[in-house]
C-alpha positions in Angstrom: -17.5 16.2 -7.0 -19.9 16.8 -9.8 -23.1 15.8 -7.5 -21.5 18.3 -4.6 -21.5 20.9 -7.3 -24.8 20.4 -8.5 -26.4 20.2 -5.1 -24.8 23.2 -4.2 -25.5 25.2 -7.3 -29.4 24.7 -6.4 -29.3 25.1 -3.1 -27.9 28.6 -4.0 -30.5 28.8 -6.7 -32.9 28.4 -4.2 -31.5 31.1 -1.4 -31.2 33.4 -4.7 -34.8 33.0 -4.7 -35.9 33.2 -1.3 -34.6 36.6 -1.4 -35.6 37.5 -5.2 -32.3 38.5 -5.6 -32.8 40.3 -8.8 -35.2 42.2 -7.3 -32.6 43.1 -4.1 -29.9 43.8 -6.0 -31.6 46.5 -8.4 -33.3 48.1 -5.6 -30.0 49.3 -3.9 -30.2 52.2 -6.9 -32.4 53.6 -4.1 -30.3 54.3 -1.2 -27.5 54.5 -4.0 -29.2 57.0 -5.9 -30.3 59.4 -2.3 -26.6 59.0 -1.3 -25.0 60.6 -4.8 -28.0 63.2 -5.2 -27.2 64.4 -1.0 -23.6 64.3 -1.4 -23.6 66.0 -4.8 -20.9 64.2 -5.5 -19.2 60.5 -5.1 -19.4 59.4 -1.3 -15.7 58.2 0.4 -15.0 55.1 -0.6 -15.6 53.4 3.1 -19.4 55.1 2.8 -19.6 53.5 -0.6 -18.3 50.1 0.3 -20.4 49.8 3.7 -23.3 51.2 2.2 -23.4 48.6 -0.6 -22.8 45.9 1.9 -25.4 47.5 4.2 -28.6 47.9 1.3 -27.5 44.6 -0.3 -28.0 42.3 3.4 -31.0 44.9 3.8 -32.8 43.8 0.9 -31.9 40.2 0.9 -33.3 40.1 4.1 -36.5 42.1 3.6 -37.7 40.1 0.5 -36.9 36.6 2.3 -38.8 38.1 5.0 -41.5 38.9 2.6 -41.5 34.9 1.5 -41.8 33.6 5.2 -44.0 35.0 6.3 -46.2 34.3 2.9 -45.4 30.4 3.4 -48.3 28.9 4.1 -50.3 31.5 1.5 -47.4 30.6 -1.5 -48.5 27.0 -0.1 -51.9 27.2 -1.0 -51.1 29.2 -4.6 -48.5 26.1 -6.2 -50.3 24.4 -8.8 -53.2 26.5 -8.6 -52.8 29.2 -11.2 -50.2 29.5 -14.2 -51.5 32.2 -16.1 -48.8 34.5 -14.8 -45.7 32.3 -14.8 -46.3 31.6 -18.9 -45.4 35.3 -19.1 -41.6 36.3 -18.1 -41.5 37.7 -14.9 -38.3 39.3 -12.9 -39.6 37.1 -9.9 -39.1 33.8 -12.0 -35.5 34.5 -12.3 -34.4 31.7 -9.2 -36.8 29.3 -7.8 -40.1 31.1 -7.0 -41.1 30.7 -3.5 -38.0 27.7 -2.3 -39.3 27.7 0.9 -43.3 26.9 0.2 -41.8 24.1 -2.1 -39.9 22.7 0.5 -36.8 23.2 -1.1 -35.4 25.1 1.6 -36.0 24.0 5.6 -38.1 26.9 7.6 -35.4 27.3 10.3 -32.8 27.9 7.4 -35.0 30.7 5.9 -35.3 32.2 9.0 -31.4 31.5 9.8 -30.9 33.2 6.5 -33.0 36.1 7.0 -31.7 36.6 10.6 -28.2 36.3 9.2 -28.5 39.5 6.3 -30.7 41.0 9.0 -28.1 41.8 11.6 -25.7 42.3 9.0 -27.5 45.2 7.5 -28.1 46.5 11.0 -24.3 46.3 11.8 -23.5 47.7 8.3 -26.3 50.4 8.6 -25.4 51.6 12.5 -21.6 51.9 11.1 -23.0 54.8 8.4 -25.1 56.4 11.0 -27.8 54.9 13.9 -30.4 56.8 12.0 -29.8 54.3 9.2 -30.0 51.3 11.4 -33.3 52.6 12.3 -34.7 53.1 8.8 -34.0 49.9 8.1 -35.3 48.2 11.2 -38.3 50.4 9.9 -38.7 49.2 6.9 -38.6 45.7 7.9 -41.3 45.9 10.3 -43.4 47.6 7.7 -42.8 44.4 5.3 -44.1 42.2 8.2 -47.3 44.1 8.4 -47.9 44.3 4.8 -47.5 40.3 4.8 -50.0 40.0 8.1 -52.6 42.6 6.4 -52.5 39.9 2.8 -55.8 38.9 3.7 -57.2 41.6 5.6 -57.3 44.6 3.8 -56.3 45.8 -0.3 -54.5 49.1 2.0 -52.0 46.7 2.7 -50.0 48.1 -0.5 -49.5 51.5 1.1 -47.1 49.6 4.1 -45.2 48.2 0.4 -44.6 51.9 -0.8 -43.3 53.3 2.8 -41.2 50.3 3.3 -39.3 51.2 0.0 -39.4 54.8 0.5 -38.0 54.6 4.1 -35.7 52.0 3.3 -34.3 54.1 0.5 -34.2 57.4 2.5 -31.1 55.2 4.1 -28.9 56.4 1.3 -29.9 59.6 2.1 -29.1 59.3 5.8 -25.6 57.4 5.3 -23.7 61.1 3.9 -25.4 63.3 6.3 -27.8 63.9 9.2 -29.5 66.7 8.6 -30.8 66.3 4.6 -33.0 69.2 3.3 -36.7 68.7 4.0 -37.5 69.3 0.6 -34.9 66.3 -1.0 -36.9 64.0 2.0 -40.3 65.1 0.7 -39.3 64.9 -2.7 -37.2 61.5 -3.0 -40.1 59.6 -0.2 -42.2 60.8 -3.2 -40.0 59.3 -5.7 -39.7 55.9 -4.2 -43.6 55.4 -2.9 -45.5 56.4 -6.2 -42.5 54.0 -7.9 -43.4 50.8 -5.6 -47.4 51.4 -5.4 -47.6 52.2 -9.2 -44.5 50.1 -10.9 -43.9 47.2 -8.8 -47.2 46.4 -6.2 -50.0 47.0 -8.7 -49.2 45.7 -11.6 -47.8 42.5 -9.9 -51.3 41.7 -8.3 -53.0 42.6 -10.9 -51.7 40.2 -12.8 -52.2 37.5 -10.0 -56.1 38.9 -10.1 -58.0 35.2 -10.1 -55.1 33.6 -8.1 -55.6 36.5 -5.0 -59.5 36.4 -5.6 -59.5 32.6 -5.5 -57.1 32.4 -2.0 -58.9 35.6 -0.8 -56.4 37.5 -0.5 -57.0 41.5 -0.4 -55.4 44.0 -3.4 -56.0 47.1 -5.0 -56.8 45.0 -8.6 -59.4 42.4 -6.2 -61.6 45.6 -4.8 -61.2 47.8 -8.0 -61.2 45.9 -10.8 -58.8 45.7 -13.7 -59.2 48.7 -16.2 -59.5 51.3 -13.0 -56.0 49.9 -11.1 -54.2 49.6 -14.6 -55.2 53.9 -14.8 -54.2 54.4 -10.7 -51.3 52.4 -11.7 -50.3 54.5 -15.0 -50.9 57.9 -12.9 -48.6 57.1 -10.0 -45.9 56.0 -12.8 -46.5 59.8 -14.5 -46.0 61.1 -10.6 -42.6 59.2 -10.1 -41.4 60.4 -13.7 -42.2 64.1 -12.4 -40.9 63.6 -8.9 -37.8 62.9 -10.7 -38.2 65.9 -12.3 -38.2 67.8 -9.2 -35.1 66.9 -7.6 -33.0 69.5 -8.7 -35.0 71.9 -6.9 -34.8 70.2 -3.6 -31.2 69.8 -3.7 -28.1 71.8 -5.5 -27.6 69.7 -8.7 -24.7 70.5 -11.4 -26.0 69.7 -14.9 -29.9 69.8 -13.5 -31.3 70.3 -17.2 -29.1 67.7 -18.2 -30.6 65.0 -15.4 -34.0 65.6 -16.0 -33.7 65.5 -19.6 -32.1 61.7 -18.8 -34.5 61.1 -16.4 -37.5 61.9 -18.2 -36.1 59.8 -21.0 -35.9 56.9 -18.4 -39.2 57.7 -17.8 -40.9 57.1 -20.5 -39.0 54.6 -22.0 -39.1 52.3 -19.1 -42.6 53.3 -17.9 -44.7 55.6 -20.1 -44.5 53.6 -23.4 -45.1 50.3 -22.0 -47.9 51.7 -19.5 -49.6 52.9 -22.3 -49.3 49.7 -24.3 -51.0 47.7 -21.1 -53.5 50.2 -20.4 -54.6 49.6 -24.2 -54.8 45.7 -24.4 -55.3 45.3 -20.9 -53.5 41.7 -21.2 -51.1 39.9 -18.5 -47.9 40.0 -21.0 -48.4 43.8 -21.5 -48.6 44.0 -17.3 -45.5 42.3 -16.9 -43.1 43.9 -19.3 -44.3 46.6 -18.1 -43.4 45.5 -14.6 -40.2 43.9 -15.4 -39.3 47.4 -17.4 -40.2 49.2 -14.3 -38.4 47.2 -12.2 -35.2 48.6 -14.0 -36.0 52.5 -13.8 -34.6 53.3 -10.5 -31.4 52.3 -11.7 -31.9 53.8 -15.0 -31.9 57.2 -12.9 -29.0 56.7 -10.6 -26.8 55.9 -13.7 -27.8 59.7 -15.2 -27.2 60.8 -12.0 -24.1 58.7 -11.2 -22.5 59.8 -14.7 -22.9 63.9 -13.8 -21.2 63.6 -10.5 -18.4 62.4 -12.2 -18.0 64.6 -15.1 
């Protein structure tokens, strides 16, 4: 019994991170976050339990997606560089890259992300078919960021639609017709996040093991010290994005928000940013990438606490 439970507890190790689970599960603060901010209030309770169920199969089956169609490049990387992995890193939390370790069989990642796939389809088309369709979206836009790896450093512009787009399905899920400006203004929100919080300072960090395998990103064409600023600024533009969303949308308590949400901001992003951009080391890129990783849900907590006063 104690063998079946310890086989089982990695084999769900390793499916927590096929899908980077921590990762998945703090990016539903997106939809979540669009949904309270439409609504201006809290959603019914069958929106909130569907749309859970629809962003968390969504995102387990995007960043699974993400590591099969990498396989054979996370092949080449094991053993090859460690220079990131002696640092703490959000990805690290599960078994990085199961499936390129041959922990996990190639048909059972692809039963596995076929399996949260449909699900978040079903779940998504139950909230509204335009949600289905975002998410559809945003999966094909993962798929060609993975085929573009090699190709060409662009590539991290697909990154920052797919979370916009998959995010806008929050918005979506409580009504059909959102005001432009909360679109503009939240697509905003989520792309400057990704590109500057999440993409950049992730490959920068992984600069010799990408120039080594040839693989294409911002940090490989640009250099260091120029991607670490591109990075900072698109961090300042999500902070002041954030800023702007009670003027795209009604919003009780709007001084209130952005005073939270500014605080977010530069306690998750601003003061570590500025730390990295000054010692330009790996450990300062990756807190501040494991601290960003955290600010989306930073925000839809102050939001999430002012639709229920």
């Amino acid at each position: 019994m104690e063998t079946v439970r310890s086989e089982l507890s990695m084999k769900l190790k390793e499916f927590f991170g096929l899908s980077r689970m921590t990762h998945s599960v703090l990016d539903i603060a997106h939809p979540a976050l669009g949904a309270i901010l439409v609504f201006g209030g809290t959603p019914r309770p069958f929106t909130i339990v569907i749309g859970l169920l629809a962003a968390f199969s969504g995102y387990t089956a995007v960043f699974a997606l993400n590591d099969l169609l990498d396989c054979k490049v996370d092949c080449e990387k094991l053993g090859g560089y460690s220079g990131k992995r002696e640092c703490f890193d959000l990805d690290s939390v599960g078994l990085r890259h199961p499936l390129a370790q041959g922990g996990i069989a190639y048909r059972a990642a692809l039963g596995w992300v076929l399996f949260w796939g449909v699900l978040a389809l079903g779940f998504a088309f139950l909230l509204n078919p335009i949600c289905s369709l975002l998410m559809a979206a945003a999966a094909g836009l993962e798929a060609g960021y993975c085929r573009l790896l090699r190709v060409t450093h662009w590539k991290t512009i697909l990154s920052g639609l797919m979370v916009a787009v998959g995010g806008m399905a929050g918005v979506f899920a409580v009504t059909s017709a959102p005001p432009a400006a909360m679109v503009v203004v939240f697509a905003l929100w989520a792309f400057t996040w990704e590109m500057g919080c999440r993409n950049i300072p992730n490959d920068w960090s992984d600069l010799e093991e990408d120039t080594a395998l040839r693989i294409k990103t911002m940090p490989v064409r640009f250099g260091r010290p120029a991607t670490s600023r591109l990075s900072f600024a698109f961090a300042c533009v999500t902070i002041a994005s954030s800023l702007l969303f009670p003027f795209a949308i009604p919003m009780r308590f709007a001084p209130v928000f952005q005073a939270g949400a500014l605080a977010a901001g530069i306690i998750l992003l601003v003061i570590p940013g500025v730390r990295w951009l000054s010692d330009q080391q790996t450990k300062s890129a990756m807190l501040f990438f494991n601290r960003a990783c955290f600010y989306p849900l930073a925000v839809f907590v102050v939001a999430g606490i002012l639709v229920l006063i």
